[in-house]
C-alpha positions as a Python dict, from the first residue, in 0.01 Angstrom:
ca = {
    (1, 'X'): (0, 0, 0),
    (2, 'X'): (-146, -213, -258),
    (3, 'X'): (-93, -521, -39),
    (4, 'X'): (-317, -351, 239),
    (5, 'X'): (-594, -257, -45),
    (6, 'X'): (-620, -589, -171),
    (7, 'X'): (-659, -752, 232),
    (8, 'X'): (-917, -470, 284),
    (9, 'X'): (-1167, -564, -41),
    (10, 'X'): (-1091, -969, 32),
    (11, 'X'): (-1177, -887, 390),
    (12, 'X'): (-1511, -694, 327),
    (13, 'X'): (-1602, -1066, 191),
    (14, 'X'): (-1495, -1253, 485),
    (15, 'X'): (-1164, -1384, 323),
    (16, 'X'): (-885, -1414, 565),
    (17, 'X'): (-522, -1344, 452),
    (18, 'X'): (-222, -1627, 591),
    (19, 'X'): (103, -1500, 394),
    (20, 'X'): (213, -1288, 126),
    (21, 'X'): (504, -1321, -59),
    (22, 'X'): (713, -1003, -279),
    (23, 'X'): (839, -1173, -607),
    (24, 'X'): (1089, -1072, -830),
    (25, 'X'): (1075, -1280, -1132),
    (26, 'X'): (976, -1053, -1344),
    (27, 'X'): (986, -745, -1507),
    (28, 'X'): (842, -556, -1171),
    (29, 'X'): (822, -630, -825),
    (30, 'X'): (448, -836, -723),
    (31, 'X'): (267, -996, -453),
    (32, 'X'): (140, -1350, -396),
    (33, 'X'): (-122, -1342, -165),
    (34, 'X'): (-232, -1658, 69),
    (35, 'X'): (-609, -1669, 198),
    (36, 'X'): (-888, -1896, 285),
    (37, 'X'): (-1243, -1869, 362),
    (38, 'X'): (-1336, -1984, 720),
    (39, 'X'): (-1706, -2022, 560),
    (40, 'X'): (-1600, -2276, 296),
    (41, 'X'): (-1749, -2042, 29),
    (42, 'X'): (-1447, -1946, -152),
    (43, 'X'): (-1512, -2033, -484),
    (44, 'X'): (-1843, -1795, -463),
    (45, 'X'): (-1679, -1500, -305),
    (46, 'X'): (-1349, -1523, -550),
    (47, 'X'): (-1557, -1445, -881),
    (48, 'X'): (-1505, -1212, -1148),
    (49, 'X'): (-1718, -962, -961),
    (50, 'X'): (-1404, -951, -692),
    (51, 'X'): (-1188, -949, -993),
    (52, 'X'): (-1366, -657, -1119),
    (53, 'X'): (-1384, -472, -803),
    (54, 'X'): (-959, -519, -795),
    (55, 'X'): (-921, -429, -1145),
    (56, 'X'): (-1178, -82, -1053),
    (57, 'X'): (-1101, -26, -713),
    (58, 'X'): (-721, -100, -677),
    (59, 'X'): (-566, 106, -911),
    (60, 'X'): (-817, 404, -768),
    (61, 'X'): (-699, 334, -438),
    (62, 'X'): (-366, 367, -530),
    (63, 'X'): (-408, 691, -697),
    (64, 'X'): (-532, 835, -392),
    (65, 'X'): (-232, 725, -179),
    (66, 'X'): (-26, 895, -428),
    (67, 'X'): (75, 636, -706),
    (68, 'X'): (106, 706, -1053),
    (69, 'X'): (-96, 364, -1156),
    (70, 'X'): (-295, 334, -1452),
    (71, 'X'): (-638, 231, -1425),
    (72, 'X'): (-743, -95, -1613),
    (73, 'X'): (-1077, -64, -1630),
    (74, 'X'): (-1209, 163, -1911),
    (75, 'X'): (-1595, 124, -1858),
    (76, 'X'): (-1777, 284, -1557),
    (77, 'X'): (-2093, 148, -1476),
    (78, 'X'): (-2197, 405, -1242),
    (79, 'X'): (-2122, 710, -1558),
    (80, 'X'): (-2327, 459, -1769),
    (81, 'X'): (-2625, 511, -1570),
    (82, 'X'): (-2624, 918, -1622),
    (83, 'X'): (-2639, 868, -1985),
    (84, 'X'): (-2867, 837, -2239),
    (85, 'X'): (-2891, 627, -2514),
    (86, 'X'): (-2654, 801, -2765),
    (87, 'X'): (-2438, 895, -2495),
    (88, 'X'): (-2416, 539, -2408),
    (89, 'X'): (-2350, 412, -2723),
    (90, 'X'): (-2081, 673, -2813),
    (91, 'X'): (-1913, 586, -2387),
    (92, 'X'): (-1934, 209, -2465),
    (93, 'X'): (-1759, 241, -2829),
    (94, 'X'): (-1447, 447, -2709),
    (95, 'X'): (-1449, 222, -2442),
    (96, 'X'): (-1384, -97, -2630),
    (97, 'X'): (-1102, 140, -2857),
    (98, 'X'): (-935, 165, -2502),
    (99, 'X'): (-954, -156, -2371),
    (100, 'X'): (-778, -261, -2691),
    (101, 'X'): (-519, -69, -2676),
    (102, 'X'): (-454, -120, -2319),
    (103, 'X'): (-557, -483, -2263),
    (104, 'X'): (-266, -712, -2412),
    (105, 'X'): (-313, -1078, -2477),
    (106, 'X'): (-158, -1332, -2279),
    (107, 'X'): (67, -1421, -2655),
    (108, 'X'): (155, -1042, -2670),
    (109, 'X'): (266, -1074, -2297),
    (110, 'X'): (503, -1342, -2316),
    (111, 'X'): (630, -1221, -2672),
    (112, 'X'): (718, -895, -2498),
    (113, 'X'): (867, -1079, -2198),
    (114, 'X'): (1034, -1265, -2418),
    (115, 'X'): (1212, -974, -2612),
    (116, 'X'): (1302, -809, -2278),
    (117, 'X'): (1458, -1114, -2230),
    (118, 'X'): (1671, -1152, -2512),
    (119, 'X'): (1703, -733, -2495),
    (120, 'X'): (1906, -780, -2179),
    (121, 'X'): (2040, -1130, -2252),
    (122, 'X'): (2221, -913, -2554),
    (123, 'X'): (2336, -630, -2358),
    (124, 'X'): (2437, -875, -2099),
    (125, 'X'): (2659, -1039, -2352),
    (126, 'X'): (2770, -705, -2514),
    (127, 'X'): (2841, -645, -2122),
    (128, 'X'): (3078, -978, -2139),
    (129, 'X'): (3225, -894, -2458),
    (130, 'X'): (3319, -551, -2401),
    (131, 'X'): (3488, -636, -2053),
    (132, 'X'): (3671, -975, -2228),
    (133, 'X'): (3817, -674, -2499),
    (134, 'X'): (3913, -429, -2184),
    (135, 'X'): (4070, -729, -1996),
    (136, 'X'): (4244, -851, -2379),
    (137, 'X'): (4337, -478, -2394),
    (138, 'X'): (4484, -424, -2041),
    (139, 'X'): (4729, -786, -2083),
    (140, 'X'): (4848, -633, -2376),
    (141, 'X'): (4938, -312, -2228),
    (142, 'X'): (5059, -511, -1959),
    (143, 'X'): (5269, -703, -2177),
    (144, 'X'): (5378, -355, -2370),
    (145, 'X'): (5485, -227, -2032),
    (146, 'X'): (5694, -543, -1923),
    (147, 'X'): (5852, -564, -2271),
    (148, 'X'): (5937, -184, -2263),
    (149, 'X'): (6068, -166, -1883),
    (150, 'X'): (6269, -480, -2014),
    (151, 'X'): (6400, -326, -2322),
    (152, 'X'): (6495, -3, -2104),
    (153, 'X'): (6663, -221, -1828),
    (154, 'X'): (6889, -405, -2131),
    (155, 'X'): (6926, -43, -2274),
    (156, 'X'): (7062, 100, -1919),
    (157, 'X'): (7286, -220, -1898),
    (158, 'X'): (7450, -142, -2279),
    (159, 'X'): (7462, 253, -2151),
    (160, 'X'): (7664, 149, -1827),
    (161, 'X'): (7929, -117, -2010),
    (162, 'X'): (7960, 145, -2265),
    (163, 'X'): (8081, 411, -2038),
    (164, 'X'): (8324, 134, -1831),
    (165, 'X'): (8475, 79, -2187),
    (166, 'X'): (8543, 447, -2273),
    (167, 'X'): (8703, 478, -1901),
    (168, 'X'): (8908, 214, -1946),
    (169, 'X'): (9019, 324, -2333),
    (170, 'X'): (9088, 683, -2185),
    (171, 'X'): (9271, 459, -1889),
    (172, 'X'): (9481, 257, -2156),
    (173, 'X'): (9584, 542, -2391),
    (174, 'X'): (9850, 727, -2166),
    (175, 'X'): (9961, 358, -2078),
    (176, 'X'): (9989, 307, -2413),
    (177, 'X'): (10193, 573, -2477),
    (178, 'X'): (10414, 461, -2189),
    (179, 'X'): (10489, 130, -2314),
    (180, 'X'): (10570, 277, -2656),
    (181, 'X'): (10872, 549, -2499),
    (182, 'X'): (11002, 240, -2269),
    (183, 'X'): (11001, 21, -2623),
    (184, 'X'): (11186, 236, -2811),
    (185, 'X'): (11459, 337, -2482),
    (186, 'X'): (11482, -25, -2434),
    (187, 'X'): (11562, -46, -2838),
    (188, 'X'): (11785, 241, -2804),
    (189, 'X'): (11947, 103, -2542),
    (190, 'X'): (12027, -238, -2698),
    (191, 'X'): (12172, -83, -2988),
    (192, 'X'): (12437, 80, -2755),
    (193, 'X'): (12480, -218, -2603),
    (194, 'X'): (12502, -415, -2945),
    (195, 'X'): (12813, -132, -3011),
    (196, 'X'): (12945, -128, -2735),
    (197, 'X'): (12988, -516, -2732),
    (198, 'X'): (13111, -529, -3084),
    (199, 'X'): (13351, -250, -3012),
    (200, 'X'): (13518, -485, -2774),
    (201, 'X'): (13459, -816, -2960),
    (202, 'X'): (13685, -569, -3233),
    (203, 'X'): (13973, -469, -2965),
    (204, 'X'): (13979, -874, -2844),
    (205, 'X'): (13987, -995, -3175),
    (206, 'X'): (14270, -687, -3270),
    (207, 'X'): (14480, -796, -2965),
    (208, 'X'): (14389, -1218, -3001),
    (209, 'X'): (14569, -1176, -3385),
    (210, 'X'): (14844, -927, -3259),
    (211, 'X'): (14904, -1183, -2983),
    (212, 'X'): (14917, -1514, -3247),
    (213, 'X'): (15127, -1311, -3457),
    (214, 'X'): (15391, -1207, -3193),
    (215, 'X'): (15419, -1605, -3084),
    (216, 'X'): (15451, -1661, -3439),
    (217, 'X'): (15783, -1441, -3488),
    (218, 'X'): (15887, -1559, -3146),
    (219, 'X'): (15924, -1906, -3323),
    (220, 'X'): (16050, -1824, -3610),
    (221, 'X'): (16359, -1624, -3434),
    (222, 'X'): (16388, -1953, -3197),
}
């Protein structure tokens, strides 16, 4: 729309339009409009009388087509001709109290381009910062999580040696108690043995000296 409203008051002056071009460099969206004058007048027909009628008209324009845009010129020439001369004076004095608090300089522009700038230049960095601490935060928990799933894997290792070492204790017990019955048969039966084989030694030994004794008397009666 406001692309079609400024080729309509350039054209009432004979100024043709080649290109325009939708920027985005700064704070809003904006046109760049291409034109030249096939009569070689340009520099008479771009005055500040078609700067005026763009600053007047435009933003009218717009309002009729439905857009909520501000109009930047405060004084209207054609009201100023239905007043007197109080009127006038009283029109052209609030006037000037709106244009100044409207108008900004072309210092107050860039100083409030500027802050925007360094407004989101912060936020972008508060952006940064906040995601480096979320990314920081997740590693750790990361690093929690591996450390505990580790910890519980060592813990389930220690719970399954634990319970082959009480089946093998309850295993071992009864064999324990095995070995300790054959011991003491086995000791039992040595000692008979031990008696049995000194009983004997004793009768050998009895009938070895009975036997020595007999030759003995044998030789003696020889």
């Amino acid at each position: 729309d406001a692309a079609d409203i400024v080729i309509d008051i350039m054209g009432s002056k004979g100024l043709q339009i080649d290109a325009g071009v939708i920027h985005y460099d700064e704070g809003n969206p904006h046109i760049h409009i291409f034109e030249h004058d096939p009569e070689y007048k340009h520099n008479k027909k771009m005055n500040l009388k078609m700067f005026d009628r763009f600053n007047h008209e435009l933003p009218q324009e717009m309002q009729k087509r439905g857009w909520e845009v501000q109009s930047i010129r405060v004084f209207d020439a054609e009201k100023a001709k239905t007043m007197d001369e109080d009127e006038l004076k009283a029109y052209k004095s609030e006037c000037r109290k709106k244009k100044n608090k409207a108008s900004k300089s072309a210092k107050e522009y860039k100083a409030e381009k500027r802050a925007a700038q360094i407004e989101q230049e912060a936020k972008d960095k508060a952006t940064q910062i906040q995601a480096d601490a979320v990314m920081k935060k997740a590693q750790m928990l990361l690093q929690a999580h591996k450390t505990l799933s580790e910890a519980q894997e060592a813990q389930k290792d220690i719970e399954y040696y634990k319970k082959r070492f009480e089946a093998l204790e309850a295993k071992l017990a009864p064999l324990e108690g095995e070995l300790d019955d054959i011991l003491t048969d086995r000791a039992k039966m040595i000692k008979r043995k031990g008696r049995e084989v000194s009983a004997e030694m004793a009768q050998i030994t009895a009938e070895y000296n009975a036997m020595q004794d007999s030759v003995k008397e044998n030789e003696m009666q020889g």
